[in-house]
N, C-alpha and C positions, 0 to 999 in steps of 0.2 A: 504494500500500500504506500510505503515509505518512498520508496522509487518512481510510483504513477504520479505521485502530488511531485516529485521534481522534476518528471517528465513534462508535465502541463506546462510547471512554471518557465520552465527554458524553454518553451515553446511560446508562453508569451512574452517573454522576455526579447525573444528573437522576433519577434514578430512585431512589437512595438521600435523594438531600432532599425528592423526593415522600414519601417512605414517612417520612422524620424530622416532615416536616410536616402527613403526617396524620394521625402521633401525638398531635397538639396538640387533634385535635379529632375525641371519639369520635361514631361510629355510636349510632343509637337503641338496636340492641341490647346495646350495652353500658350506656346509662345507665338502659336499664328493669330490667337485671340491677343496677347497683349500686340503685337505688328498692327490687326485690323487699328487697334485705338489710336495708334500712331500714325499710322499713317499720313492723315492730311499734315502732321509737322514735314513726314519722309518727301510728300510732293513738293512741301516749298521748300524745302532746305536742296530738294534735287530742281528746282527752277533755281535757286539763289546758284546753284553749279554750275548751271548752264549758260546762264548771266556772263558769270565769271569768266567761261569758258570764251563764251561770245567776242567779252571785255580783251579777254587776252590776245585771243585770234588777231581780232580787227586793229590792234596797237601793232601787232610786228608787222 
């Protein structure tokens, strides 16, 4: 009986620092959801590029 109650426990025990440790490292679906919210910054920051890009061009 002594050995099932430590078998549980290190089964939660592991199972709780899986779950801690794959908080550290999300899923695709989550970093495509946090890109969507960004996005309209990604548009202008990649127009303020191209600006640049233009600015440079047209001086040489």
């Amino acid at each position: 009986m002594k050995h099932l109650l430590l078998y549980f426990l290190f089964f939660v025990g592991a199972a709780f620092i899986f779950i801690q440790c794959a908080k550290l490292f999300p899923t695709k679906n989550k970093t495509e959801k946090h890109q969507t919210k960004s996005q309209p910054e990604n548009s202008l920051s990649n127009a303020n590029k191209q600006n640049r890009t233009v600015a440079i061009a047209t001086r040489n």
